[in-house]
mmCIF file of the C-alpha atoms, coordinates in Angstrom:
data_MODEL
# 
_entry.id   MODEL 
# 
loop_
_atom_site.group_PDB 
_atom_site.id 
_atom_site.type_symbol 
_atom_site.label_atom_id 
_atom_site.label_alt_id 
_atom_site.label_comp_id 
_atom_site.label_asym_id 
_atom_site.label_entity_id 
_atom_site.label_seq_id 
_atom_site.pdbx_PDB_ins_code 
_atom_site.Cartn_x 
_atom_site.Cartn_y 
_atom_site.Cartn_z 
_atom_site.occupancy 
_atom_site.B_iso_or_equiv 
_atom_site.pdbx_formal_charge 
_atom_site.auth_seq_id 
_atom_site.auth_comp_id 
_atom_site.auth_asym_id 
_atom_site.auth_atom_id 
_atom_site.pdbx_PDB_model_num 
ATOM 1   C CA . UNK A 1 1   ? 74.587  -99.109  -7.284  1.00 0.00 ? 1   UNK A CA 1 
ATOM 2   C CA . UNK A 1 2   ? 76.139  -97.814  -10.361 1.00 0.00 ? 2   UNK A CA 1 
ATOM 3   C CA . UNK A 1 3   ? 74.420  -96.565  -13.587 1.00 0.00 ? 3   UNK A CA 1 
ATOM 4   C CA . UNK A 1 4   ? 74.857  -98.720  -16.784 1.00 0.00 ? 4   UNK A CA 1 
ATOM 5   C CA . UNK A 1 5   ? 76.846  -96.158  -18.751 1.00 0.00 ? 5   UNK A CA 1 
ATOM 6   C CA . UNK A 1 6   ? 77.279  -98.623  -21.781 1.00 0.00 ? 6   UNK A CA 1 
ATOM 7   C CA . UNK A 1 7   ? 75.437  -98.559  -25.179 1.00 0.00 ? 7   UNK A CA 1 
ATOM 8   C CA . UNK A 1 8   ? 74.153  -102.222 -24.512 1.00 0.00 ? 8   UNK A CA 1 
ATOM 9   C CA . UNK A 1 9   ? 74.920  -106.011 -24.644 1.00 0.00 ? 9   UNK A CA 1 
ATOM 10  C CA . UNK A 1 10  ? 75.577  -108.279 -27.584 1.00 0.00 ? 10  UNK A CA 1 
ATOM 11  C CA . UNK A 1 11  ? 73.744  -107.486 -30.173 1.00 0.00 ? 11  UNK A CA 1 
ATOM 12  C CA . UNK A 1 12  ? 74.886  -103.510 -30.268 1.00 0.00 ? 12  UNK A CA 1 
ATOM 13  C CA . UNK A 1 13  ? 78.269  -105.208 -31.122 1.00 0.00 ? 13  UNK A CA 1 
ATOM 14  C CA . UNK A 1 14  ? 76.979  -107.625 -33.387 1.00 0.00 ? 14  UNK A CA 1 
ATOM 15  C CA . UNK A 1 15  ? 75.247  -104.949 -35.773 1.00 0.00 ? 15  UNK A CA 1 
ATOM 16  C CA . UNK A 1 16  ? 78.419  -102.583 -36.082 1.00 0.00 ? 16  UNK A CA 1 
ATOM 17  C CA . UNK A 1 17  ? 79.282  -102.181 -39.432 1.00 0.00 ? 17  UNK A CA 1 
ATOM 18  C CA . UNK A 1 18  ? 83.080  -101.273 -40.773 1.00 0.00 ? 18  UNK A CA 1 
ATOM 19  C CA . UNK A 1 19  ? 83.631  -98.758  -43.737 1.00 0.00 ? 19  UNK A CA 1 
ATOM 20  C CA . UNK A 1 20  ? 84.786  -101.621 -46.110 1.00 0.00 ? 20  UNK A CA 1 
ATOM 21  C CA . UNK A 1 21  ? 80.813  -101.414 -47.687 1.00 0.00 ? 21  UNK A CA 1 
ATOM 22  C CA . UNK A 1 22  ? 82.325  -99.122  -50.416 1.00 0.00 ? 22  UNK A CA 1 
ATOM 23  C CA . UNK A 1 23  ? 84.828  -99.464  -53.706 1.00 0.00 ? 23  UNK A CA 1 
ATOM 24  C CA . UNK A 1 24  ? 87.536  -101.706 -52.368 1.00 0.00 ? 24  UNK A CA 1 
ATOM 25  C CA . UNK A 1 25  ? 90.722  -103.106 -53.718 1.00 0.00 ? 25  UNK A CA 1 
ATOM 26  C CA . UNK A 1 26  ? 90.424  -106.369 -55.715 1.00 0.00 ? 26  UNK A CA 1 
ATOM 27  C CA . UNK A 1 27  ? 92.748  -109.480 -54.517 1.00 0.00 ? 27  UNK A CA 1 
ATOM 28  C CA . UNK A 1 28  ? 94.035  -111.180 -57.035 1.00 0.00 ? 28  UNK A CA 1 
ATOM 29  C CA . UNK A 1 29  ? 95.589  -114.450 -56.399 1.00 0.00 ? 29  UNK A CA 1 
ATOM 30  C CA . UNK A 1 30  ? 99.436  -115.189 -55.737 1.00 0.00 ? 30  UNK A CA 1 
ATOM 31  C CA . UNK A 1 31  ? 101.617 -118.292 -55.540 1.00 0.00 ? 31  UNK A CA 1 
ATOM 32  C CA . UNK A 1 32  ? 99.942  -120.648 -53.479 1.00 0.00 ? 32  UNK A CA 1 
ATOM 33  C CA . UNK A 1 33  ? 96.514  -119.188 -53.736 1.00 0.00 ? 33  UNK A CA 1 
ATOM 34  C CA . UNK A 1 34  ? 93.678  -119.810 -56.174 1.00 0.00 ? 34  UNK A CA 1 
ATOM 35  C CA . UNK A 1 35  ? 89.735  -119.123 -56.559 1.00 0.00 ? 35  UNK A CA 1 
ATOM 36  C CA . UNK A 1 36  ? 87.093  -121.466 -55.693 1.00 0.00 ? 36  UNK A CA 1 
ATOM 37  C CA . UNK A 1 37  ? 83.668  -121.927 -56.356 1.00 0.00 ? 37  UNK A CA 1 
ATOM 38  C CA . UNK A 1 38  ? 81.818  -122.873 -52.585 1.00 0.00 ? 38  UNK A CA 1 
ATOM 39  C CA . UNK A 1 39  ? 79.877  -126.326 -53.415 1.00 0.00 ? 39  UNK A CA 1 
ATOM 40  C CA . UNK A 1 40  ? 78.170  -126.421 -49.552 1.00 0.00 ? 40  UNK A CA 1 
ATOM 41  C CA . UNK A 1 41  ? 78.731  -125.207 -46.476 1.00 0.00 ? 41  UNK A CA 1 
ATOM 42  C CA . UNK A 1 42  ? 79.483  -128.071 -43.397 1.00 0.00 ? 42  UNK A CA 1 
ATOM 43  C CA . UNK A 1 43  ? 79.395  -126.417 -40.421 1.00 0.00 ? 43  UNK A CA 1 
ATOM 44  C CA . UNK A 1 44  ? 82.369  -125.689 -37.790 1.00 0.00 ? 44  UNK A CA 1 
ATOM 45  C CA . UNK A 1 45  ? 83.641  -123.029 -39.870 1.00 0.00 ? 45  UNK A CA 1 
ATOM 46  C CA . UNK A 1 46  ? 84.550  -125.163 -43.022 1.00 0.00 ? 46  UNK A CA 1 
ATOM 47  C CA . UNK A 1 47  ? 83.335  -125.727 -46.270 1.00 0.00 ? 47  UNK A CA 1 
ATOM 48  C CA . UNK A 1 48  ? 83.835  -128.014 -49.631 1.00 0.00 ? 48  UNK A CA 1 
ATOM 49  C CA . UNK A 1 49  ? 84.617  -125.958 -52.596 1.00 0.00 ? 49  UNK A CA 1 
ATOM 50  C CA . UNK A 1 50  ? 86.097  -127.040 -56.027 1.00 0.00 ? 50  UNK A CA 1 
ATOM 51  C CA . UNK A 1 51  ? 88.561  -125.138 -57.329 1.00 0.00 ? 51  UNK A CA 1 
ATOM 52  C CA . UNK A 1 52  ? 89.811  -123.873 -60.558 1.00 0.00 ? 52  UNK A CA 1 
ATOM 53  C CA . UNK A 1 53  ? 92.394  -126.294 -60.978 1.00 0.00 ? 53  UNK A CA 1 
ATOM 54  C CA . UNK A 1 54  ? 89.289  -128.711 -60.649 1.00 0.00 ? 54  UNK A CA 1 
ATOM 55  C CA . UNK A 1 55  ? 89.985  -129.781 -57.392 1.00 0.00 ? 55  UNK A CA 1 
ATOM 56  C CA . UNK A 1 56  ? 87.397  -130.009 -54.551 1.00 0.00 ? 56  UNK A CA 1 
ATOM 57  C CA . UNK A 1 57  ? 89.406  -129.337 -51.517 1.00 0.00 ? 57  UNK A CA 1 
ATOM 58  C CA . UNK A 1 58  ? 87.611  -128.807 -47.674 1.00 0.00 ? 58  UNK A CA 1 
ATOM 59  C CA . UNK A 1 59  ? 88.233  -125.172 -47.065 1.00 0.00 ? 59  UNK A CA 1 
ATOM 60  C CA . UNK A 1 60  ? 88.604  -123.696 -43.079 1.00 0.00 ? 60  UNK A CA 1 
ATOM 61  C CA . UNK A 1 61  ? 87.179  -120.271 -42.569 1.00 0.00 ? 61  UNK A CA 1 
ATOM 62  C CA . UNK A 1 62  ? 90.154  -118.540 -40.715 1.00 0.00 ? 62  UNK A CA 1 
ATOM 63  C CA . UNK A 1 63  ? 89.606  -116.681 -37.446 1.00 0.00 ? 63  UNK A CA 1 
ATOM 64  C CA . UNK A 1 64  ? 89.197  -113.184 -38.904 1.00 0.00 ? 64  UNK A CA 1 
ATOM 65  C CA . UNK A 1 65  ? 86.435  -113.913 -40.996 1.00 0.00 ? 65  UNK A CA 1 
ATOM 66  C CA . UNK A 1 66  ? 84.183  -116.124 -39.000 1.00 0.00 ? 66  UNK A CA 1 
ATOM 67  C CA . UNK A 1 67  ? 81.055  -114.548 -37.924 1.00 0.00 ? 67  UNK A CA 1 
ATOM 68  C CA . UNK A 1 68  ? 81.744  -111.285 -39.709 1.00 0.00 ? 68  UNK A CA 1 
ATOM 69  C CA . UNK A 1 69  ? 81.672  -112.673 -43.218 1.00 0.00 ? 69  UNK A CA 1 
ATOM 70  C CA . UNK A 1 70  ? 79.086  -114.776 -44.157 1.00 0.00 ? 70  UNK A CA 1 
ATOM 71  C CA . UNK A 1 71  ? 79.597  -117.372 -47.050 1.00 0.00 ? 71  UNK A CA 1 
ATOM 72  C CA . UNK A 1 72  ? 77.155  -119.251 -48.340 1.00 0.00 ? 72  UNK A CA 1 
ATOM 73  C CA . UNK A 1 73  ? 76.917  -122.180 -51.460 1.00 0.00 ? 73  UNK A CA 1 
ATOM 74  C CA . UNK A 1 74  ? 77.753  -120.691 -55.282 1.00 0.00 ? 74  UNK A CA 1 
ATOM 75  C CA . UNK A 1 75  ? 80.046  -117.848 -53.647 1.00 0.00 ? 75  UNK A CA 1 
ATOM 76  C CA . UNK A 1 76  ? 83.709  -117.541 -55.584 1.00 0.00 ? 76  UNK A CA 1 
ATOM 77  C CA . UNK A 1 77  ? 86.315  -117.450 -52.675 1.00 0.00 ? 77  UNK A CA 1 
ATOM 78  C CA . UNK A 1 78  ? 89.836  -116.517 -52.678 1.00 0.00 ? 78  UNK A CA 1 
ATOM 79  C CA . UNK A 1 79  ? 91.921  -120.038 -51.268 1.00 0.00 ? 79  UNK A CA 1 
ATOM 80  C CA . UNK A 1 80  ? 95.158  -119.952 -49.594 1.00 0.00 ? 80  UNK A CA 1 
ATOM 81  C CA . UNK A 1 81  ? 96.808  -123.750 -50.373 1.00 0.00 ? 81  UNK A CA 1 
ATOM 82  C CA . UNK A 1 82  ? 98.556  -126.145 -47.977 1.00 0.00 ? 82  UNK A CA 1 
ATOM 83  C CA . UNK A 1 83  ? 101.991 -126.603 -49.103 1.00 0.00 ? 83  UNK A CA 1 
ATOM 84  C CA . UNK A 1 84  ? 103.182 -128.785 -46.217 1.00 0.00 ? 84  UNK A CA 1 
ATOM 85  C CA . UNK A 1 85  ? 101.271 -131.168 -46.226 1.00 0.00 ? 85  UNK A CA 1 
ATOM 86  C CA . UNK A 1 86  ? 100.833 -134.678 -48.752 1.00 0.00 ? 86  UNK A CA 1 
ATOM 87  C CA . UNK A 1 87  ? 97.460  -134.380 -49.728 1.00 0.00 ? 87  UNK A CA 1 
ATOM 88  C CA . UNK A 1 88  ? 96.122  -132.097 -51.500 1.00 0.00 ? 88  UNK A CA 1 
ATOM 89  C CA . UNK A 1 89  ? 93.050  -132.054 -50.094 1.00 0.00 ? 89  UNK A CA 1 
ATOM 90  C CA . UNK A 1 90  ? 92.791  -128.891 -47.687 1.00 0.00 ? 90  UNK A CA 1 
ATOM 91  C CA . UNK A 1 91  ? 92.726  -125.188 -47.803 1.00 0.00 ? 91  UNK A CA 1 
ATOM 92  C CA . UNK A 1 92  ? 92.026  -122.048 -46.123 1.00 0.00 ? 92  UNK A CA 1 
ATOM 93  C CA . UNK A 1 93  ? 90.015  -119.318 -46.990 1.00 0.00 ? 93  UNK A CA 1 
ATOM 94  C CA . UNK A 1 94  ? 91.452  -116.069 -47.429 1.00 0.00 ? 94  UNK A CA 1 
ATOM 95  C CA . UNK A 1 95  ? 88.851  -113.740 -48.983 1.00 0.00 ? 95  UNK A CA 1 
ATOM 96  C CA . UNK A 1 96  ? 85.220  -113.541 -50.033 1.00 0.00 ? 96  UNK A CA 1 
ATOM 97  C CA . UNK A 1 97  ? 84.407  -111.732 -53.625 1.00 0.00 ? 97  UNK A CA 1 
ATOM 98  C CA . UNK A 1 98  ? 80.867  -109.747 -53.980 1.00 0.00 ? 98  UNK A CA 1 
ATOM 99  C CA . UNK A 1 99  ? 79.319  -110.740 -57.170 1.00 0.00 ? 99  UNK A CA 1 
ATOM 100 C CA . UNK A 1 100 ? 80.223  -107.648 -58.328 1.00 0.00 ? 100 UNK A CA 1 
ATOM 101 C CA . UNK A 1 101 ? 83.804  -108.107 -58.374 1.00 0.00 ? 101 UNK A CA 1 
ATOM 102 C CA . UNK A 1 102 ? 83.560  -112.154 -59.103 1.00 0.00 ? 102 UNK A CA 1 
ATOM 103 C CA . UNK A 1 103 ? 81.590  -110.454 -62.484 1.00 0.00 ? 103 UNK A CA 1 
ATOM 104 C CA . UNK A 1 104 ? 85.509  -108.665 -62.947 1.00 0.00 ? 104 UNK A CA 1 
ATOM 105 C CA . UNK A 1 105 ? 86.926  -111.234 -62.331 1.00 0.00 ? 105 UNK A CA 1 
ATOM 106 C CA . UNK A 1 106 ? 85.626  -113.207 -65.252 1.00 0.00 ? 106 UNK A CA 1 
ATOM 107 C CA . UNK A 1 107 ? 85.833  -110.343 -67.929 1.00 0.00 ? 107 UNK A CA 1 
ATOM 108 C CA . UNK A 1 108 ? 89.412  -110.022 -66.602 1.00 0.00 ? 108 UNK A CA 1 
ATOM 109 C CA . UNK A 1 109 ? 90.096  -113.521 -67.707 1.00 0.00 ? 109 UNK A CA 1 
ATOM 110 C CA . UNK A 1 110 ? 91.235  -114.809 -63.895 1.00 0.00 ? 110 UNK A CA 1 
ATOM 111 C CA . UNK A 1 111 ? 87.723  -116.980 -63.754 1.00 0.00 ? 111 UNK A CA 1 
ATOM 112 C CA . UNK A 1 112 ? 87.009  -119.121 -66.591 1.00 0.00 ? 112 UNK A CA 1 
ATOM 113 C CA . UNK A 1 113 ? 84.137  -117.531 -69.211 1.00 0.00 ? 113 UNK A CA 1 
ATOM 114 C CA . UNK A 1 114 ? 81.938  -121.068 -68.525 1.00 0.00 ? 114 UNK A CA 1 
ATOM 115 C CA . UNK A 1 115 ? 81.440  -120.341 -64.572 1.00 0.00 ? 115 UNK A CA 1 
ATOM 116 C CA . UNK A 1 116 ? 78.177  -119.519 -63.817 1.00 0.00 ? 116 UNK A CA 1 
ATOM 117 C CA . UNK A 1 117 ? 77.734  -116.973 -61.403 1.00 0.00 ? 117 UNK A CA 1 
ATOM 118 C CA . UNK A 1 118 ? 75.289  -117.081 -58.127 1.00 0.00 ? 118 UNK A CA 1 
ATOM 119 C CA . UNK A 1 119 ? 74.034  -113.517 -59.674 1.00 0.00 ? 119 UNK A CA 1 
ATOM 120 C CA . UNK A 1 120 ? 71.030  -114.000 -57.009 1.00 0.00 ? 120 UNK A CA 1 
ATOM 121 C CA . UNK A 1 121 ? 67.364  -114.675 -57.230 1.00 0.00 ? 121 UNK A CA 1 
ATOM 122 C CA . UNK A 1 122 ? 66.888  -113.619 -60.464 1.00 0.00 ? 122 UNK A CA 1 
ATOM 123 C CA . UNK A 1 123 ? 69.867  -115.703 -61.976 1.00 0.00 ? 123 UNK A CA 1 
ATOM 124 C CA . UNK A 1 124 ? 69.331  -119.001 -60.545 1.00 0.00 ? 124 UNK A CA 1 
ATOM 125 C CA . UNK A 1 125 ? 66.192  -119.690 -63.120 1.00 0.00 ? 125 UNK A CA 1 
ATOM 126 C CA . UNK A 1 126 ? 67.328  -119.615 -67.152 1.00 0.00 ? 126 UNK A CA 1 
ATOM 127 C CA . UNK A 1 127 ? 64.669  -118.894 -69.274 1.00 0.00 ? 127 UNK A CA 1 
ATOM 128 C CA . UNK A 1 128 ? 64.519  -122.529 -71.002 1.00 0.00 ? 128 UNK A CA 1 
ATOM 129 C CA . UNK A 1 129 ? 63.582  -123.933 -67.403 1.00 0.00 ? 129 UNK A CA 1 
ATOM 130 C CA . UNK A 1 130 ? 60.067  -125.248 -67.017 1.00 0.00 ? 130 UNK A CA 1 
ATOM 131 C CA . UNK A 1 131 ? 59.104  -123.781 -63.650 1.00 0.00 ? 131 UNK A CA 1 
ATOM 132 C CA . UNK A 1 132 ? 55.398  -123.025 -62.582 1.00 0.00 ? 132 UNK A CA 1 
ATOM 133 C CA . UNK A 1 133 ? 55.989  -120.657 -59.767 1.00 0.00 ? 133 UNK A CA 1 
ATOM 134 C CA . UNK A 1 134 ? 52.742  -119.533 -59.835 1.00 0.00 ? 134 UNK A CA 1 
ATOM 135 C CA . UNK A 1 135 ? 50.440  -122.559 -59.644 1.00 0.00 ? 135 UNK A CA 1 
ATOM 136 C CA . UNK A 1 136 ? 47.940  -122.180 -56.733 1.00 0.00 ? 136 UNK A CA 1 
ATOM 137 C CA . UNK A 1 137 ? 47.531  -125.623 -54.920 1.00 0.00 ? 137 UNK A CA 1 
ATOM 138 C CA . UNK A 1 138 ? 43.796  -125.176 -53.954 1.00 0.00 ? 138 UNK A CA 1 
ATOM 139 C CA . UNK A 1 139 ? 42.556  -125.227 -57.991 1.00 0.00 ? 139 UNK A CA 1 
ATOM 140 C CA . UNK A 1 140 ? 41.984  -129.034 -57.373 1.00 0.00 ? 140 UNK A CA 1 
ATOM 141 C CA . UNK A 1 141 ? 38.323  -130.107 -56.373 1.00 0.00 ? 141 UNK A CA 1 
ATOM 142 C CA . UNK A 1 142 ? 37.552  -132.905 -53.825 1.00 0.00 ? 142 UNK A CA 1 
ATOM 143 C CA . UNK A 1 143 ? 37.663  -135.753 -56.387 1.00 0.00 ? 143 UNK A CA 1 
ATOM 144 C CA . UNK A 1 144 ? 40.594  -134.670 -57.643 1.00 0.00 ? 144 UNK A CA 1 
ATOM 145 C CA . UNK A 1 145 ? 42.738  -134.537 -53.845 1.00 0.00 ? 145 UNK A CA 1 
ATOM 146 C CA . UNK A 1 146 ? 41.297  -138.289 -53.172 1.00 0.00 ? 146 UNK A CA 1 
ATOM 147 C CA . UNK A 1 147 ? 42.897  -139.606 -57.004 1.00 0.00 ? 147 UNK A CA 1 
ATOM 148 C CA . UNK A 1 148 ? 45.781  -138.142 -56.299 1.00 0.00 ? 148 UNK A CA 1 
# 
């Protein structure tokens, strides 16, 4: 019986990583494209976004981006629109900005200055919010758990 001569199964392949981690080029959009904010993700490789034009249009992850890219709710997308057919209601997802370049895009005036950014953990809370992260949930006595 032979020797396994290969590096291993699936998940060897799954965790190879291509050389597009550094500075790349910035899309911009064209005729028949335009950026979208991702509202929520609906499984089977689609998802709702509303678009600059303020249009919320059901977006199809194409082929070439579908398990390799992950996009997730609050990301700014790059939407190629369906000219052929009567509604208006479709589109297909072209390209996937970092927050780093969705942060150009804004300063170069292509996003509107009144999008707010998903700029992470630490952006999702403003500072006027009322949030007690920090309350423990066993301060209560006995009495206290049976009024509530």
């Amino acid at each position: 019986m032979p020797k396994n001569k290969g590096k291993g199964g699936k998940n060897i392949k799954r965790g190879k990583k291509e050389a597009d981690d550094d500075k790349r080029e910035i899309i911009f959009k064209e005729d028949g494209q335009e950026y979208a904010l991702v509202l929520r993700m609906c499984g089977n490789g689609r998802c709702e976004a509303k678009c600059i034009d303020g249009i919320t249009r059901m977006c199809h992850i194409r082929g070439k981006m579908h398990k390799k890219v992950w996009i997730s709710a609050g990301d700014i997308i790059l939407v190629g629109l369906r000219m052929d057919m009567d509604n208006d209601s479709k589109a297909d997802v072209i390209h996937k900005y970092t927050p780093d370049e969705a942060r150009f895009l804004k300063s170069c005036d292509e996003l509107p200055r009144d999008l707010r950014l998903n700029e992470g953990v630490a952006g999702v809370f403003d500072e006027e919010d009322d949030v007690d992260c920090g309350r423990d949930y066993f301060e209560f006595g006995d009495d206290e758990i049976d009024r509530l």
